[in-house]
C-alpha positions in Angstrom: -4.4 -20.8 -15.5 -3.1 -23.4 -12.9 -2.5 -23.9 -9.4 -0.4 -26.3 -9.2 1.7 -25.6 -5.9 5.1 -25.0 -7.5 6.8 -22.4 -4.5 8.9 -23.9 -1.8 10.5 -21.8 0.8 13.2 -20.1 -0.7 11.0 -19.3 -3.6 8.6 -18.1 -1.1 11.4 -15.7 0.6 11.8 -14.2 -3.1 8.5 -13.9 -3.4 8.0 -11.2 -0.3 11.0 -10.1 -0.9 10.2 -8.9 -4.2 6.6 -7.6 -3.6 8.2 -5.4 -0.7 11.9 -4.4 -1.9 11.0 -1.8 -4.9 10.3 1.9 -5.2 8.9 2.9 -2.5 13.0 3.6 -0.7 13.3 5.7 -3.8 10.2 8.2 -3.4 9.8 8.0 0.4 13.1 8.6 1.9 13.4 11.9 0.4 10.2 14.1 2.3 10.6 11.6 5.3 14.1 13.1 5.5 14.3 16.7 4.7 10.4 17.5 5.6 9.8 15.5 8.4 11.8 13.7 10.9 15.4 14.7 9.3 17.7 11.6 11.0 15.3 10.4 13.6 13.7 9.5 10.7 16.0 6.4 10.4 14.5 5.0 13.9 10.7 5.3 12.3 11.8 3.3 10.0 13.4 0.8 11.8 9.6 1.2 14.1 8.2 0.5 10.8 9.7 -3.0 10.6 8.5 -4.2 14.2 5.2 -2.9 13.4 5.4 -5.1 9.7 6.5 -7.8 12.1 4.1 -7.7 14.7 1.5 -8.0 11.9 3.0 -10.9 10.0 2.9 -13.3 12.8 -1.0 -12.8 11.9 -1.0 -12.9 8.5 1.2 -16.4 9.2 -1.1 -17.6 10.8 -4.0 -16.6 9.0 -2.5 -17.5 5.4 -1.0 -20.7 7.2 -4.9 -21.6 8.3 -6.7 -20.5 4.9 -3.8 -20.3 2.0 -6.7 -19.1 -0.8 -7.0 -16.9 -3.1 -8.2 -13.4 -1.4 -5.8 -12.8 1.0 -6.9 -10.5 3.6 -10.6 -10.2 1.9 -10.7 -14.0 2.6 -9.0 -14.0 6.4 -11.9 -11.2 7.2 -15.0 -12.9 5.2 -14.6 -16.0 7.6 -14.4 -13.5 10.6 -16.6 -11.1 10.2 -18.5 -12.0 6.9 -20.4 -9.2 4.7 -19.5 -5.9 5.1 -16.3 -6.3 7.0 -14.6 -8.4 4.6 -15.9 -6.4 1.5 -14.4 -3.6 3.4 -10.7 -4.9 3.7 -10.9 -5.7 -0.3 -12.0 -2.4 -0.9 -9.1 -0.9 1.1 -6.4 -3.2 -0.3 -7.6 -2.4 -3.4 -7.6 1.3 -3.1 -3.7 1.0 -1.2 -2.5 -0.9 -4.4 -4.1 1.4 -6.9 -2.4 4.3 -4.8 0.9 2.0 -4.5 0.5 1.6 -8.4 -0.1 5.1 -9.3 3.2 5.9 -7.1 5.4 3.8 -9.0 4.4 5.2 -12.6 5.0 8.3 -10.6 9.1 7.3 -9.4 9.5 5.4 -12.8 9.5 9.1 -14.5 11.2 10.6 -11.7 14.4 8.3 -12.1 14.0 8.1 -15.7 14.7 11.8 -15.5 17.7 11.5 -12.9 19.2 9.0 -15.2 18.9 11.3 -18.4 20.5 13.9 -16.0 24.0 12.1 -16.0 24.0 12.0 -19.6 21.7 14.6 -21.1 20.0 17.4 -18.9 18.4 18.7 -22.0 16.1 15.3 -22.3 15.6 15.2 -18.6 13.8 18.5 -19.2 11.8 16.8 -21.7 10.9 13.7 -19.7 9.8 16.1 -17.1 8.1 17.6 -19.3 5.7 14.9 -20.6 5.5 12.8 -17.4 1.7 12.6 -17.8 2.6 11.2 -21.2 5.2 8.6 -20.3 2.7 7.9 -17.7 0.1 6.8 -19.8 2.0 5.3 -22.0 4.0 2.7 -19.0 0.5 1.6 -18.3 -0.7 0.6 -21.3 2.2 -1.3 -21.9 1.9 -3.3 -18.5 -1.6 -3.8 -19.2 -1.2 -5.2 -22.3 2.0 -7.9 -20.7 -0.8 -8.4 -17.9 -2.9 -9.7 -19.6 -1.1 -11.5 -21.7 0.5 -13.2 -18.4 3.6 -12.4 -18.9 5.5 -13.0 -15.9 8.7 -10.7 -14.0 12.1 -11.9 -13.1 11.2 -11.6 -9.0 13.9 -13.7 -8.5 16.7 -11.8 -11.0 15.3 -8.1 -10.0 15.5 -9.0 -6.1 18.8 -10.2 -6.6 20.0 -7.4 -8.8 18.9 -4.9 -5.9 20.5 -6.9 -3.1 24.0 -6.8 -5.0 23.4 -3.2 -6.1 22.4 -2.7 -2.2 25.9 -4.5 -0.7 27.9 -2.7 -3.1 26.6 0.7 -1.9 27.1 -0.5 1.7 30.3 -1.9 1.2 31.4 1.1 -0.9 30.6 3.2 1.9 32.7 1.8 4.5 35.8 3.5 3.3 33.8 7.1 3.1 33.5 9.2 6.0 29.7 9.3 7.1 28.8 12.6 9.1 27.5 11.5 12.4 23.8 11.7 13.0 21.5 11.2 16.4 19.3 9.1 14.7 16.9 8.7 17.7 13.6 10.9 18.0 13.6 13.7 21.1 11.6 12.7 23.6 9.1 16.2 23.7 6.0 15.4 22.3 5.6 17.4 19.4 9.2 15.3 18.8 6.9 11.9 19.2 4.6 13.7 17.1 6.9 13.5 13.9 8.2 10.6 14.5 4.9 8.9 14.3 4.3 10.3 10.9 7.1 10.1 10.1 6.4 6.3 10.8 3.2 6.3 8.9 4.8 8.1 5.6 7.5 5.3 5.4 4.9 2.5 6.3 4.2 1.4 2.1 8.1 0.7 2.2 6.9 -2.7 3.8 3.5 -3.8 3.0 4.3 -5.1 -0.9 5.5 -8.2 1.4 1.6 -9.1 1.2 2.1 -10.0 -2.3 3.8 -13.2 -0.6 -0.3 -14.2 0.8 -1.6 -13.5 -2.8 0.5 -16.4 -3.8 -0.2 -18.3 -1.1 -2.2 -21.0 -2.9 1.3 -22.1 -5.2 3.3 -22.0 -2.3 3.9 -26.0 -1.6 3.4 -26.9 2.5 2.2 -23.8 3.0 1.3 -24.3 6.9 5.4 -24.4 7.4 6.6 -22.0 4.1 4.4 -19.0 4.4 5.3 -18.2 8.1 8.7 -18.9 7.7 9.4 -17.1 4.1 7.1 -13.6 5.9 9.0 -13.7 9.1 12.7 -14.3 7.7 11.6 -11.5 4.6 10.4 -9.0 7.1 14.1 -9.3 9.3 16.3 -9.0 6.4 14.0 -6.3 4.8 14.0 -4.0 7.8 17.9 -5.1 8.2 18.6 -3.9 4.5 16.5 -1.0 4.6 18.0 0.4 8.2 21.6 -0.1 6.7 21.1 2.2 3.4 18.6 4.3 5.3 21.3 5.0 8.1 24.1 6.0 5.1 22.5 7.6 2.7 21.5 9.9 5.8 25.4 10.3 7.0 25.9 11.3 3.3 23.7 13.6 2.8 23.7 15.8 6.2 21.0 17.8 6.1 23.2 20.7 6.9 25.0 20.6 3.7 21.7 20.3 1.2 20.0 23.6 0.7 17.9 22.4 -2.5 16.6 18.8 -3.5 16.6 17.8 -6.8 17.1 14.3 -6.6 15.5 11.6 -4.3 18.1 11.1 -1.0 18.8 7.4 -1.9 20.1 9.0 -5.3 22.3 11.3 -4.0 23.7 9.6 -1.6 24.8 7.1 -4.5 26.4 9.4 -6.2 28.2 11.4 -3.3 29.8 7.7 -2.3 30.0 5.8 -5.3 30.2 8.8 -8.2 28.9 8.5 -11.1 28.4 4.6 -12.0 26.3 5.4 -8.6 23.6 7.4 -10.1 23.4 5.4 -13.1 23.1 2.0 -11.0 20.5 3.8 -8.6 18.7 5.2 -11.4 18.2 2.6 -13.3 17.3 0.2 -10.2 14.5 2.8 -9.5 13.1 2.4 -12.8 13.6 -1.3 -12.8 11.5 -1.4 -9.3 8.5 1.0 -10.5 7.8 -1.3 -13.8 8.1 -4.0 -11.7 5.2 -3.0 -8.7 3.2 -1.5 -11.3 3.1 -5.1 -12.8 2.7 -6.7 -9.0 -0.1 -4.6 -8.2 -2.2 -5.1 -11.8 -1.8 -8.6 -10.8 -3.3 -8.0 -6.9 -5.5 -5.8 -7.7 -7.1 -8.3 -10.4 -7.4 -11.0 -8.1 -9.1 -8.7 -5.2 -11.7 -7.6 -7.5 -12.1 -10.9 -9.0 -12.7 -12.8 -5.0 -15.6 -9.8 -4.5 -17.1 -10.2 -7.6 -16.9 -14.0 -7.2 -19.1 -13.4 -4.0 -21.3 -10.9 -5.6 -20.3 -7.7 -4.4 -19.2 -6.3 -7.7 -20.0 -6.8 -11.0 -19.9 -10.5 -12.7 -18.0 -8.7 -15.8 -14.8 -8.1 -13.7 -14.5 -12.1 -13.9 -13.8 -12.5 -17.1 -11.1 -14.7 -17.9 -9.6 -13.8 -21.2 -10.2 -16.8 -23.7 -6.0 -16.9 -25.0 -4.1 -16.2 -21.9 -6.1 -16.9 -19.2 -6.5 -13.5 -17.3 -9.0 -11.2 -15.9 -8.4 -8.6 -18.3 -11.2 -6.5 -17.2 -10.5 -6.0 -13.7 -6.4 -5.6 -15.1 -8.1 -2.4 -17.3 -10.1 -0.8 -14.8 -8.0 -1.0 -11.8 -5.2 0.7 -14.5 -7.2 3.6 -15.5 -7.5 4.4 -11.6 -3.7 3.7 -11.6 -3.5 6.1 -14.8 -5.8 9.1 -12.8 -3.9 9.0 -9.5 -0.7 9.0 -11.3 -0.8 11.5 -13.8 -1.1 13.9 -10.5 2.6 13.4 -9.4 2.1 14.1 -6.3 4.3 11.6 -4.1 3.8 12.7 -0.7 -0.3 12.6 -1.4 0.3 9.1 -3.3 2.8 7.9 0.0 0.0 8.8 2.7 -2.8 7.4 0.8 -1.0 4.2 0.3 -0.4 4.1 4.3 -3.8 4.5 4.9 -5.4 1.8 3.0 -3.0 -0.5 4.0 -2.6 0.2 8.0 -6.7 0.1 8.0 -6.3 -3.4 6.1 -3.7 -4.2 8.9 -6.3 -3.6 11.7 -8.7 -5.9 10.5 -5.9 -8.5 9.8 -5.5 -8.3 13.5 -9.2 -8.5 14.2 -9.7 -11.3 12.2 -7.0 -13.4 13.8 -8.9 -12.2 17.3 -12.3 -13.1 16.0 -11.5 -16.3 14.5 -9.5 -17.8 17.7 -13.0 -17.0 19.2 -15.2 -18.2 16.5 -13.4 -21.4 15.4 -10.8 -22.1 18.1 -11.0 -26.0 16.5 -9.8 -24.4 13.4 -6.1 -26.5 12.0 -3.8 -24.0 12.4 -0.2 -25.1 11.4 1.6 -21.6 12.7 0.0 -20.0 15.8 0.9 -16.4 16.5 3.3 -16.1 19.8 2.3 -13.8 22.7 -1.7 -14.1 21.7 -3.5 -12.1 22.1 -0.9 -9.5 23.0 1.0 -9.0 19.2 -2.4 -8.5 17.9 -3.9 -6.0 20.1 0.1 -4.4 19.4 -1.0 -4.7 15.6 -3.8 -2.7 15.7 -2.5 0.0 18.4 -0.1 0.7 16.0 -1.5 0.6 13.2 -4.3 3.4 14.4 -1.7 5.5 16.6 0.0 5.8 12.2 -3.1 6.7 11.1 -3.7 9.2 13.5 -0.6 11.2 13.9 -0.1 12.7 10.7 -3.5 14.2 10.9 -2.6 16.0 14.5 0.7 17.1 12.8 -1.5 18.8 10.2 0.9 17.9 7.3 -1.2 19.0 4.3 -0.5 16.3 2.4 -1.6 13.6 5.0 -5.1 15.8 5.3 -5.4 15.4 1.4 -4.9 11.8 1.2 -7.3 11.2 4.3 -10.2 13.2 2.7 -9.7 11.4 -0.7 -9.2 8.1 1.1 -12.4 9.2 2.7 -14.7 9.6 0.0 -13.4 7.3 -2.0 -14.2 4.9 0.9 -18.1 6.5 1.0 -18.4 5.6 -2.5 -17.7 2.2 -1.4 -20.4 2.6 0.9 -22.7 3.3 -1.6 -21.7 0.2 -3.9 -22.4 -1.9 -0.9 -25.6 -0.9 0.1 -26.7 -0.7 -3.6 -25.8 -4.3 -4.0 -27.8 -5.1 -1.0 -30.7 -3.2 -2.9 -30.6 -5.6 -5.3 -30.6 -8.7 -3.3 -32.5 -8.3 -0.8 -36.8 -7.4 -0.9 -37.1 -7.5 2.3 -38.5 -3.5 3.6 -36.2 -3.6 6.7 -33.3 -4.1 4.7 -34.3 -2.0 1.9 -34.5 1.2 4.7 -31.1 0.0 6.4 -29.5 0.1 2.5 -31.1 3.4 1.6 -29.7 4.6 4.9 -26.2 3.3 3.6 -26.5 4.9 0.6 -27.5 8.4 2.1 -24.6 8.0 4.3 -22.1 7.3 1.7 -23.5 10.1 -0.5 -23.1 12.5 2.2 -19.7 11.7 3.3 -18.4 11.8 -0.6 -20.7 15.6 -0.8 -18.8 16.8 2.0 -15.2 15.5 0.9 -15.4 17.0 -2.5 -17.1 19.8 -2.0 -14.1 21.8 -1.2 -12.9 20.8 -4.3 -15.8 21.5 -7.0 -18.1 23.5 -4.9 -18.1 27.3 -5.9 -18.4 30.0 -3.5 -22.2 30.7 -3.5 -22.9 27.3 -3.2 -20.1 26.2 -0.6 -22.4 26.3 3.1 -25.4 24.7 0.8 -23.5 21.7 -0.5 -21.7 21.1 3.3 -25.8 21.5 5.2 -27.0 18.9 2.5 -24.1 16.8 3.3 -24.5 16.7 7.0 -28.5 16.5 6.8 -27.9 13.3 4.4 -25.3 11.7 6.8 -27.9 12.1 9.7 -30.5 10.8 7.8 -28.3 7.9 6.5 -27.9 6.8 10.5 -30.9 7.1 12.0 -32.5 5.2 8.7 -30.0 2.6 9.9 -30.4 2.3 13.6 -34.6 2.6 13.0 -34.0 -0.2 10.9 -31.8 -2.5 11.9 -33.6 -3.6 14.7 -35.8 -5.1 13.0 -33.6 -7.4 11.1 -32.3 -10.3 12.7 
């Protein structure tokens, strides 16, 4: 492996580009649409991109002050330190195995709306086996993972740009229905719109895979802040334009069932046939592709916390032929393989938002913390309007989380109680780590308490799910007792530590 800086701007552009343009237009669109917001939901995604924007002027100037390997685990270890920063890599994680697992999940989807042009009989089939096809796109990548095998960014991003202006262009001389595009202003309107807003959200944050490369990226105190801010513009320009459409093709008036994703139909209501093919086969082209992006993140987040000791040394390993960390590639895939094999894309779509606008709030902390902490610090790109587009950042980003929840979309509640407990069983990792390194009896109490905490958080999330009847009220008291004693263990405790 090398890092040699080899990136300069424009390779840098394709770069976010291509981390952010893929399948998430394909599999989002479609519930966003006819489920949620119906046109307004064209404006939330247009929000979307301010919020993505807001956000990047930190990450430029975070990634512009410490372009290393880590990415936001690294911008919030020299904030915060410990468990702050083991926290963000935990979350960033867990968004790209949920991004991951949504891809393998679109990658049969428009497999099977591409068989549908030519054969409906095998689109029944792929249907069919789509736990199978699943499994099998996985093993695949992990094998060209670790081998190092490296995607076309540059030809897919352009592929999808041309495939993008031809639909626009194609468009102009068909006769769009009309749409008010902008929310009501009653609040159970702003309601919607907002998670509407935080359904949509994953369609940006792939643009982070521009900071994971931030150490080959040549000057990168002048090419990372300009590559994130121009990607983010002609993003949220790109996707507002197909968006806005796709929707005047497909009123919602006119669609009684959907069987295809909106982007899809809309392709084939403008440009016929040749639409659907081109669509379908871009879909598919996208979901390898982020499948292979996020093996590749999610290798190098687990490799920077087990550098630092929070997770197993064996999740180093660097294979001795190609150079990779083909253990952390294997087991971030089998979680990739369990999440997927669910098909469930509007539980996959939320889950994704929440890891990734929690890991936007601490973005935003960080930059907050470090003007504080090191205000000599060399920083090449400084964020305009400080501290205001920070504090914006993580308004935002909470106000996303928070909506869908009121709304009481099922599939929002799901993805927070997994999120949850998956999140407690990082807890308990933590705090068993800090068993192991530290004797001292003040600490040991504050990590038992951890670990009580975490274990009763995860009792409580799952039991719902594996609990039977007679043992339902049993399983929740034991949760809540453990929870309680968790705390107090800590606050007794860490008084006493310095």
């Amino acid at each position: 492996m090398t890092n040699e800086k080899k990136h300069g701007l424009s390779s840098a552009i394709i770069m976010g580009l291509g981390g952010a343009i893929g399948f998430e237009i394909f599999a989002l669109l479609n519930y966003a649409y006819f489920d949620l917001a119906g046109p307004s939901m064209i404006s939330a995604l247009f929000f979307c991109g301010i919020i993505n924007l807001i956000t990047m002027l930190s990450y430029s100037e975070l990634s512009a002050a410490l372009p290393e390997v880590g990415g936001e685990y690294t911008y919030t270890k020299v904030a915060f330190g410990g468990f702050i920063s083991f926290m963000a890599g935990c979350l960033r994680w867990l968004a790209s195995v949920f991004g991951g697992a949504l891809a393998v999940v679109v990658f049969v989807e428009q497999l099977g709306v591409l068989f549908s042009v030519f054969a409906p009989s095998i689109q029944d089939l792929v249907l069919a086996n789509a736990s199978l096809l699943i499994v099998g796109l996985v093993v695949i990548l992990i094998f060209l993972a670790i081998r190092g095998v490296e995607e076309a960014t540059t030809l897919i991003v352009a592929a999808f740009l041309a495939i993008f202006v031809i639909f626009l262009a194609m468009s102009v001389g068909y006769t769009l229905t009309p749409q008010n595009i902008a929310p009501e202003a009653s609040p159970g309107s702003l309601v919607v719109f907002f998670a509407t807003a935080a359904y949509i959200f994953p369609m940006f944050v792939g643009m982070r895979a521009l900071v994971a490369g931030a150490p080959q990226i040549k000057n990168p105190g002048k090419n990372i802040p300009r590559a994130l801010i121009i990607s983010t513009v002609l993003l949220t320009a790109v996707y507002f334009a197909v968006a806005y459409v796709a929707v005047g093709a497909v009123p919602l008036e006119t669609t009684e069932t959907v069987n295809e994703p909106l982007l899809n139909l809309a392709a084939s209501t403008i440009m016929g046939p040749i639409g659907a093919i081109l669509f379908a086969v871009a879909g598919i082209i996208a979901s390898v592709s982020s499948v292979g992006t996020a093996m590749t993140v999610q290798s190098s987040i687990l490799g920077g916390m087990s550098r630092d000791g929070y997770l197993p040394k064996a999740l180093l390993k660097v294979h001795r032929r190609f150079g990779t960390r083909y253990i952390a590639i294997i087991a971030s895939s089998l979680f990739v393989i369990f999440f997927g094999t669910s098909g469930a894309v509007e539980f996959l779509g939320y889950a994704a938002s929440f890891g990734s606008l929690l890991v936007f709030a601490l973005v935003n902390l960080s930059l907050i913390q470090l003007r504080r902490k090191m205000p000599r610090l060399d920083r090449p790109f400084k964020a305009p309007f400080y501290p205001l587009t920070p504090i914006a950042g993580i308004v935002m980003s909470v106000l996303l989380l928070t909506f869908p929840v009121i709304l009481r979309d099922v599939n929002a509640e799901s993805a927070l109680l997994s999120s949850l407990g998956l999140v407690a069983i990082v807890l308990v990792t933590y705090y068993l780590r800090m068993v192991k390194r530290e004797v001292d009896f003040n600490r040991l109490r504050v990590a038992v308490g951890g670990i009580c905490f975490g274990a009763g958080v995860t009792l409580i999330v799952l039991t719902p799910v594996i609990a039977p009847p007679s043992l339902f009220i049993i399983m929740i008291i034991a949760g809540v007792a453990s929870i309680i004693a968790g705390i107090l263990n800590i606050l007794v405790s860490a008084r006493k530590i310095d």
